[in-house]
C-alpha positions in Angstrom: 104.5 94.5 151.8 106.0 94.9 155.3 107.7 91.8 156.4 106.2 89.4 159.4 108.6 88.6 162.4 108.9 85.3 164.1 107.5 85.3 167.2 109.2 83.4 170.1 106.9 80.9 172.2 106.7 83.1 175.6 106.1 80.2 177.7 109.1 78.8 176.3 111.4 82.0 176.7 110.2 81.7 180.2 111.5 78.3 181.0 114.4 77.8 179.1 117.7 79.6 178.6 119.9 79.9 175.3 123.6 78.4 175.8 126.9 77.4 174.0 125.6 73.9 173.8 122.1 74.4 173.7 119.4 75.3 176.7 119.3 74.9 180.4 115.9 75.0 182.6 115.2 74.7 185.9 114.3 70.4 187.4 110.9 70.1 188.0 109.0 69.2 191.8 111.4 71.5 194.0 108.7 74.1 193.9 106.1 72.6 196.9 105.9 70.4 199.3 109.1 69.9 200.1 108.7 68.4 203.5 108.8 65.0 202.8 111.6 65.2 200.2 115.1 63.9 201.3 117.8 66.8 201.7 119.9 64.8 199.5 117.0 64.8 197.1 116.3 68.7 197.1 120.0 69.4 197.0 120.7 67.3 194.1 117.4 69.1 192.5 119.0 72.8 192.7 120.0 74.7 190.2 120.0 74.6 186.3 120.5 71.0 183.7 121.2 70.8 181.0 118.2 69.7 177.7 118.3 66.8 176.6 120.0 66.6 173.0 116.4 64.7 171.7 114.4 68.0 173.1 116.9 70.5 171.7 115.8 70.8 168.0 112.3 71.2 169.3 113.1 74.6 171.8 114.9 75.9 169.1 111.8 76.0 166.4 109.9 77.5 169.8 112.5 80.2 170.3 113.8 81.1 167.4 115.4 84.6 168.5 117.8 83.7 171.2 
C-alpha cells in the first residue's frame, strides 16, 4: 500500500512564509486605493510582520512541509 503525502494548503503557502520563529505575511489594505491613506500610514504598512503567536499553531497544521 503506497503511502499518502500531506498536502500543504496552497492558499496558505501563498500568503505566508516559514521562519526561525514562526511565519511572516504581508499587512493587509496597502493593495488599492491608496489615495486617501496617510503616507505615514502606507509607510508604516510596507513590508513583512510578524504572526501572531495565537495564529501560529494554526499555519503550521495548514503548511505542514515548510
Amino acid at each position: 500500500m503506497a503511502k499518502l503525502k500531506i498536502k500543504s494548503n496552497r492558499g496558505a503557502a501563498k500568503r505566508f512564509k516559514k521562519t526561525a520563529k514562526g511565519f511572516k505575511h504581508k499587512q493587509s489594505f496597502r493593495s488599492h486605493i491608496l489615495t486617501h491613506k496617510s503616507t505615514k500610514r502606507k509607510r508604516q504598512l510596507r513590508g513583512m510582520k510578524q504572526l501572531h503567536a495565537a495564529d501560529r499553531q494554526l499555519i503550521a497544521r495548514m503548511l505542514p512541509n515548510l
